[in-house]
C-alpha positions in Angstrom: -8.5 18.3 -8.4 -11.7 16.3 -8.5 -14.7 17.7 -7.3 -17.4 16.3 -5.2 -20.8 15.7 -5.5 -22.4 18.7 -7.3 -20.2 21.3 -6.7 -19.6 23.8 -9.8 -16.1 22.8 -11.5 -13.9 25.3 -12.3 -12.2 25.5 -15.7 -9.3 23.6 -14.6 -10.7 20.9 -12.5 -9.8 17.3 -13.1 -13.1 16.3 -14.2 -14.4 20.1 -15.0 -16.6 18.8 -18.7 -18.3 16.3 -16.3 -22.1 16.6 -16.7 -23.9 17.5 -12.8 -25.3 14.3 -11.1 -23.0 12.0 -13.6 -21.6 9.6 -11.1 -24.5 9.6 -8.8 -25.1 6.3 -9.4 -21.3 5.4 -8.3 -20.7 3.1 -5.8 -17.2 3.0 -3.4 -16.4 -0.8 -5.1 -16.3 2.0 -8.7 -14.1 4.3 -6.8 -11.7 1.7 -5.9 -11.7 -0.6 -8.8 -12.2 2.5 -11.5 -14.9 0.8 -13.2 -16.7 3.8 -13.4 -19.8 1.9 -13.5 -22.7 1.2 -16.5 -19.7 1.5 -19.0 -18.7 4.9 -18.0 -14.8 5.5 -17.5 -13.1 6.1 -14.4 -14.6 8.2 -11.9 -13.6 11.3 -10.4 -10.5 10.9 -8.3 -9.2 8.1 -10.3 -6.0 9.5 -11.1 -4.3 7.8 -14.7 -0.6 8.3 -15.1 -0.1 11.8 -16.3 -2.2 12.9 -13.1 -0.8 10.6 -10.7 3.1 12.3 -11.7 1.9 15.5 -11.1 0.3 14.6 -8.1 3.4 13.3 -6.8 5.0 16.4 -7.4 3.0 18.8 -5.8 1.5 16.5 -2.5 2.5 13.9 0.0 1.1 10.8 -0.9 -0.5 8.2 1.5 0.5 5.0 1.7 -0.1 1.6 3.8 2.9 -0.2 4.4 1.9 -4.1 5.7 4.4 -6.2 7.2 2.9 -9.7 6.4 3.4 -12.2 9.6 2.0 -15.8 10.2 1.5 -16.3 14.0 1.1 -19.9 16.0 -1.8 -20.8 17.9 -1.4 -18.6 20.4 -1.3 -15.3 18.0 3.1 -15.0 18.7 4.6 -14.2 15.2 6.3 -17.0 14.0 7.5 -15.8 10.7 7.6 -12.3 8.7 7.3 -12.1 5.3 9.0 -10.5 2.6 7.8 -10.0 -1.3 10.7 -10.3 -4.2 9.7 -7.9 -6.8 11.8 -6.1 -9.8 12.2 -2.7 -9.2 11.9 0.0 -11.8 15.4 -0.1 -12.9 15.3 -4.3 -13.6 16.9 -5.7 -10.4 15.5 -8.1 -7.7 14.6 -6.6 -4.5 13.3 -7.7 -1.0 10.3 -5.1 0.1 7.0 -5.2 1.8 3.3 -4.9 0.6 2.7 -1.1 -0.3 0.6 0.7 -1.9 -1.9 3.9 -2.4 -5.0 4.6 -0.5 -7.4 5.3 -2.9 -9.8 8.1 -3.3 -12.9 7.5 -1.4 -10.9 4.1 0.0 -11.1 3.2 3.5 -8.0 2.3 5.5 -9.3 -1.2 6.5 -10.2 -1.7 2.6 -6.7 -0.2 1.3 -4.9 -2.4 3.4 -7.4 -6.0 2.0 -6.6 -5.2 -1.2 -3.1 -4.7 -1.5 -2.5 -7.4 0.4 -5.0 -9.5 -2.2 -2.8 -7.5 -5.1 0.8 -8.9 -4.0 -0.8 -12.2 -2.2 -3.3 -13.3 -3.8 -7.1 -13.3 -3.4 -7.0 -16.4 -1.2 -4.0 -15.4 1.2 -6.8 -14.4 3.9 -5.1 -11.8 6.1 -6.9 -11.0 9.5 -7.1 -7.4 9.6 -6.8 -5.7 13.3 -10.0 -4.5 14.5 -8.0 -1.3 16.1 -6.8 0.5 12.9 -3.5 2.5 14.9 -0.7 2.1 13.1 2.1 1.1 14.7 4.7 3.3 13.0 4.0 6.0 10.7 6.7 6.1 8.2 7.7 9.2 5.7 9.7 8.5 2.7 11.1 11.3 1.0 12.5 11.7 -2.7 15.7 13.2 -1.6 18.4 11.1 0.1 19.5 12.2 3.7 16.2 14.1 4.5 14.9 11.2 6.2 15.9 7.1 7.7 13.2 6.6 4.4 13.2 7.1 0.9 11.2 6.7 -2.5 13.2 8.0 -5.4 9.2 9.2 -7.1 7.0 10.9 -4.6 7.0 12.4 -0.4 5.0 9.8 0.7 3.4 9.1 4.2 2.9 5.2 5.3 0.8 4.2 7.7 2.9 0.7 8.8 0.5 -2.0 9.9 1.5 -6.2 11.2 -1.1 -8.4 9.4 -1.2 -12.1 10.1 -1.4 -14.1 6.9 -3.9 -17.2 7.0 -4.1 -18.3 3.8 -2.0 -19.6 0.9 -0.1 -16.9 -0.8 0.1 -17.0 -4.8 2.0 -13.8 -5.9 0.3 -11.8 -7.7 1.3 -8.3 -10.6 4.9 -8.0 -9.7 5.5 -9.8 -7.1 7.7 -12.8 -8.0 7.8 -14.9 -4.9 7.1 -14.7 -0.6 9.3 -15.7 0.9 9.6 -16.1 4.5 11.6 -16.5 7.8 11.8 -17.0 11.7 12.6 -13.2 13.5 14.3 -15.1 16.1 16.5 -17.3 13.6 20.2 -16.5 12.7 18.7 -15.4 9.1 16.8 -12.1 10.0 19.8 -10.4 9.9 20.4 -11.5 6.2 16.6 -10.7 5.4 17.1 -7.6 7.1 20.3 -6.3 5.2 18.5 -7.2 1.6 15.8 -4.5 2.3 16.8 -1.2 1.2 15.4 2.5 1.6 14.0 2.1 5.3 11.7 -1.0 4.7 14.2 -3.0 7.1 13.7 0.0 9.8 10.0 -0.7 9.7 10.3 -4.4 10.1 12.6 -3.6 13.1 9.8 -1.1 14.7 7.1 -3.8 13.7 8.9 -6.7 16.0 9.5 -4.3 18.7 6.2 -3.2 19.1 5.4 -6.7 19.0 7.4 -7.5 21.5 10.0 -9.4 19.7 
């Protein structure tokens, strides 16, 4: 486990050989990007591979899960977005933007940059200025336990609409966006091509928007 400010490690701490006052010059833009500042590694709570398996393991992770939108003039969704990716075992599939809150990450900044990671740094989404969620979704590595699943971890989502205002270029494993009308006769389709729950939340997402 990391430790905080200048508490005394013990032995078997994540960062226990860390010197007292080492990362005091750290800044939250270190914590998220794991720049570790002045040419230092990462800092504490920056969890590399080895750590982040155990992790998920042991703990629930949390998540945001953002169902991308792009609305008309008068803020109505007018089409929901979907990312193409390749999954872990070399297939195509139709998901959402997901991903990690970071240690010492806000929600509202957790949320900007995944969308930036799968969108692109110019996609421009307009965050809600009330951060409720409007679903809470928990995936669970065993089949059956729940209407979600995520073969590698437990892992909470908090489920958020974003409008999209800008151009999207995917980005890290994101092949393509594409996108479609909830009210034409292809949402069904689009639907049917999400698997482990992610077409459950898009479902909950237009209800509670009223569509």
């Amino acid at each position: 486990m990391p430790v905080l400010n200048d508490e005394v490690p013990s032995e078997g701490d994540f960062d226990a050989g860390r010197r007292r006052g080492e990362f005091d010059s750290i800044t939250p833009e270190d914590f998220i990007r794991g720049s570790g500042g002045a040419g230092r590694g990462n800092p504490p709570g920056w969890l590399g591979r080895d750590d982040i398996e155990r992790a998920r393991m042991q703990l629930p992770i949390t998540y945001v899960e953002i169902v991308p939108v792009r609305t008309d003039d008068l803020g109505r969704i007018s089409q929901v977005g979907s990312l193409l990716c390749v999954s872990d075992d070399g297939n195509i599939e139709r998901t959402l933007i997901t991903g990690r809150v970071l240690f010492h990450e806000s929600l509202r900044e957790a949320i900007a940059r995944n969308v930036a990671k799968d969108l692109g740094d110019i996609a421009l989404p307009m965050l809600p200025a009330n951060l409720q969620p409007f679903t809470v979704a928990e995936f669970f590595p065993t089949p059956g336990l729940s209407e979600y699943y995520d073969p590698r971890q437990h892992a909470i989502a908090l489920c958020y609409v974003v409008p999209i205002a800008g151009d999207c270029k995917p980005q890290d494993e994101t092949l393509d966006v594409e996108w479609v009308d909830p009210r034409g006769g292809t949402m069904e389709t689009f639907l049917a091509q999400m698997v482990n729950g992610h077409d459950r939340i898009v479902r909950r997402a237009l209800a509670w928007a009223g569509i």
